[in-house]
N, C-alpha and C positions, 0 to 999 in steps of 0.2 A: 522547470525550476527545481524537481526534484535533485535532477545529477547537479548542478548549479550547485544548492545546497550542501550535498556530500562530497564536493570536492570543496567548498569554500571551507566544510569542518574537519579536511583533512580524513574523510573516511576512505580506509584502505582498500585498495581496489584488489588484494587478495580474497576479500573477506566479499560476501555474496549479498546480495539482497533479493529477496521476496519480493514480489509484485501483487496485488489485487489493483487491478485496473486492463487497461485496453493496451493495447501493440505498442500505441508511441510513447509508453512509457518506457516500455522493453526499447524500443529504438532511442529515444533519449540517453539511457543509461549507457546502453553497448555505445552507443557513440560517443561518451565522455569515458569510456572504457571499464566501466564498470559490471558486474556479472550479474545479470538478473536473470531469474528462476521464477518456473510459474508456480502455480502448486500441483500439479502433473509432474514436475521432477521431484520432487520430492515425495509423494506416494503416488504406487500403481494404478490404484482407482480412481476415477476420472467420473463416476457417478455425484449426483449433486449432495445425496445424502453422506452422513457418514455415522456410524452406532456407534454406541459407549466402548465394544468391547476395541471397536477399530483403533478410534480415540487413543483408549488405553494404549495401544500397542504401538502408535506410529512414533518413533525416534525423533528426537529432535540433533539436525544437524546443525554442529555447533560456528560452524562456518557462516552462517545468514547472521549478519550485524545489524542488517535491516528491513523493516518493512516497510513498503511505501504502498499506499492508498492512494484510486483515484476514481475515478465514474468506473462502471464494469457491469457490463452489459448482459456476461453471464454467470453475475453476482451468484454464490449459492452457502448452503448451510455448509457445506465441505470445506469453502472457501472461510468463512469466517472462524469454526473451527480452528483450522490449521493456523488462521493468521492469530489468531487470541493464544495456541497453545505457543505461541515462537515470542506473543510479547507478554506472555505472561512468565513463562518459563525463566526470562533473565529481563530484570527490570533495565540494564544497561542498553538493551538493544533498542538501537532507536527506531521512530515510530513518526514517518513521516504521511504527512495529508499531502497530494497534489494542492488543492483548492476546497473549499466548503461550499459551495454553489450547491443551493438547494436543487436547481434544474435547469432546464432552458424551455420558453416558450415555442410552438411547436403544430403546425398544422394552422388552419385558418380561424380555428376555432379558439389559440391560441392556449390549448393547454397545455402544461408542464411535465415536460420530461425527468422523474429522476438524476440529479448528476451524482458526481460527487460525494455532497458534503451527507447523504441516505447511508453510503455507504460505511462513509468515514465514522461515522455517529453507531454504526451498527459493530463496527471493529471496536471504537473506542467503549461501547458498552459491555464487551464477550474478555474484552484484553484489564476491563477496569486503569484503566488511563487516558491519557488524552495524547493527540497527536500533534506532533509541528506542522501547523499551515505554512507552506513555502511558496502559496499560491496567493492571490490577490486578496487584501484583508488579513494578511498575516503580519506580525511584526518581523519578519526577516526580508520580505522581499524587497518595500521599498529601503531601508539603509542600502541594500547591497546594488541595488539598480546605480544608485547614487554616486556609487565610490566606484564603478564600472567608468 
């Protein structure tokens, strides 16, 4: 639903988007042609932490229009970081949720797996904004299912 999205709002497929989430988000995009980056390209270190002085120092490339959010398994403080300094940086860049799913039930015991909506809540609180749900419970998916 993500690429869906940014091609139904006309996001320029020049222009890059950021990822925090799992593979088939990256494979979603690239297959509606869109250029998704993890945050491993855009800095060298690939440790979970990251310091203030790092912080300070890491460029923002002006090419990422957007972020999109979605479950991420190896969710970490580097990653939020990086995605808070890219929506904080320019309020225009958009700032998209896969879904908000608090989890999925999970073993026989039935207890709940993190998804999603942990993550998205933990960007939208480092970025101080809120994200477009384009996932189920969002107000864009069903209009656009319809008009499909």
């Amino acid at each position: 639903s993500a690429a869906a999205y940014l091609g139904d709002h006309g996001f320029d497929k020049q222009s890059k988007v950021l990822v925090i989430g799992q593979e088939g988000i990256h494979a979603e995009l690239r297959e509606a042609g869109f250029q998704s980056l993890r945050c491993e390209d855009l800095v060298e270190e690939t440790s979970p932490q990251c310091s203030i002085a790092e912080f300070e120092g890491i460029p923002v490339d002006e090419t990422v229009r957007a972020v999109v959010a979605g479950v991420d398994d190896v969710f970490s403080y580097r990653k939020l970081c990086l995605a808070s300094l890219y929506l904080r940086s320019d309020p225009t860049r958009l700032f998209v949720a896969t879904n908000r799913d608090v989890g999925d039930r999970v073993g026989t015991d039935g207890r709940l797996i993190p998804g999603a909506g942990p993550v998205v809540a933990a960007l939208e609180s480092a970025a101080g904004r809120f994200a477009i749900n384009v996932g189920k419970g969002g107000t864009w998916l069903l209009p656009f299912l319809t008009e499909k």
